[in-house]
C-alpha positions as CSV (number, residue, x, y, z in Angstrom):
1,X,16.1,12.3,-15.1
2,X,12.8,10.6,-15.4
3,X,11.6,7.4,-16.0
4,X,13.2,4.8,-18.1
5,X,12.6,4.4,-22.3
6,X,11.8,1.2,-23.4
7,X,15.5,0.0,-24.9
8,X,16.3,1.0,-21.3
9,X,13.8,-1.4,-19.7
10,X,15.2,-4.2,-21.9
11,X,18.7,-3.8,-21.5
12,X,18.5,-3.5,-17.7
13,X,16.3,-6.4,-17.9
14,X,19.1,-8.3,-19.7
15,X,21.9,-7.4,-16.8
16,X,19.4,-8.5,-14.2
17,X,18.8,-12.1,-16.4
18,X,22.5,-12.0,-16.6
19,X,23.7,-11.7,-12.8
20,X,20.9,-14.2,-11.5
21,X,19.9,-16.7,-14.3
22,X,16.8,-17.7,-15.1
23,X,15.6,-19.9,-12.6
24,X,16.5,-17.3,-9.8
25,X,14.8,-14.4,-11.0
26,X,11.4,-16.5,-9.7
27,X,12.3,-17.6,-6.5
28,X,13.9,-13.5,-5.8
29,X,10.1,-12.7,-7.1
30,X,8.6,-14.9,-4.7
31,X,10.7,-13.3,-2.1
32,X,9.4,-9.7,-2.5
33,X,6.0,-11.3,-2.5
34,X,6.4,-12.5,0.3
35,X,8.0,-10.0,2.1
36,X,5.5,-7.2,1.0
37,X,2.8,-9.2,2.0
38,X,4.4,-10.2,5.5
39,X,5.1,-6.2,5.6
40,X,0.8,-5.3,4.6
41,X,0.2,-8.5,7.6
42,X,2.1,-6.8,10.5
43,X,1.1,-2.8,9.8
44,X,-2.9,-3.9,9.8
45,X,-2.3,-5.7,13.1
46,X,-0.1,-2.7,14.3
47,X,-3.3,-0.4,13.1
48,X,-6.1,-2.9,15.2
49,X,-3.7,-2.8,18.0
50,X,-3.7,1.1,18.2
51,X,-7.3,1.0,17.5
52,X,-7.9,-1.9,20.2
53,X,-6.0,0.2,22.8
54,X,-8.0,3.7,21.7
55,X,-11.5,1.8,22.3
56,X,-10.2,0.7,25.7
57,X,-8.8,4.2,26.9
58,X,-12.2,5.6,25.4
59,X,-14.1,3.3,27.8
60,X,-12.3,3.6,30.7
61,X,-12.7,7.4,30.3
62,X,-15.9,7.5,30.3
63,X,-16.3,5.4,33.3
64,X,-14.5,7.8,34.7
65,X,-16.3,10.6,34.2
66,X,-19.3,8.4,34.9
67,X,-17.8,8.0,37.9
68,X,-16.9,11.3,38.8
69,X,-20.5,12.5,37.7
70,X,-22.2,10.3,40.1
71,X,-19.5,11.8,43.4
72,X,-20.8,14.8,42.2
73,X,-24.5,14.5,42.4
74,X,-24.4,12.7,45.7
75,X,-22.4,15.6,47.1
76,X,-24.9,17.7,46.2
77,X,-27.8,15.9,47.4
């Protein structure tokens, strides 16, 4: 089973102008438009979150071991 043949593309095109009419196959367009580009909107602020929160752990780890480093060196001195 692979992809559709053109007569096939034009009849299911018919039975989709059939069950929603012509002036709703636009606004169900719009719809997906909108939804896909809601879906792009939240997963690049889920992706800068993530990357937010890696920069901060990054940072407070090395203070850490900045930290750490400097215990170190005045124990030893």
């Amino acid at each position: 089973m692979g992809m559709p043949s053109g007569m096939e593309l034009v009849i299911i095109a018919l039975v989709v102008l059939l069950l929603f009419g012509g002036k709703k196959i636009p606004e169900l367009a719009k719809g997906l438009g909108n939804g896909i580009k809601n879906f792009k909107k939240a997963v690049k602020e889920d992706d800068d979150e993530i990357a937010d929160a890696t920069s901060e752990k990054i940072k407070e780890t090395k203070e850490e071991v900045v930290k750490a480093t400097k215990a170190e060196d005045s124990q030893k001195a």
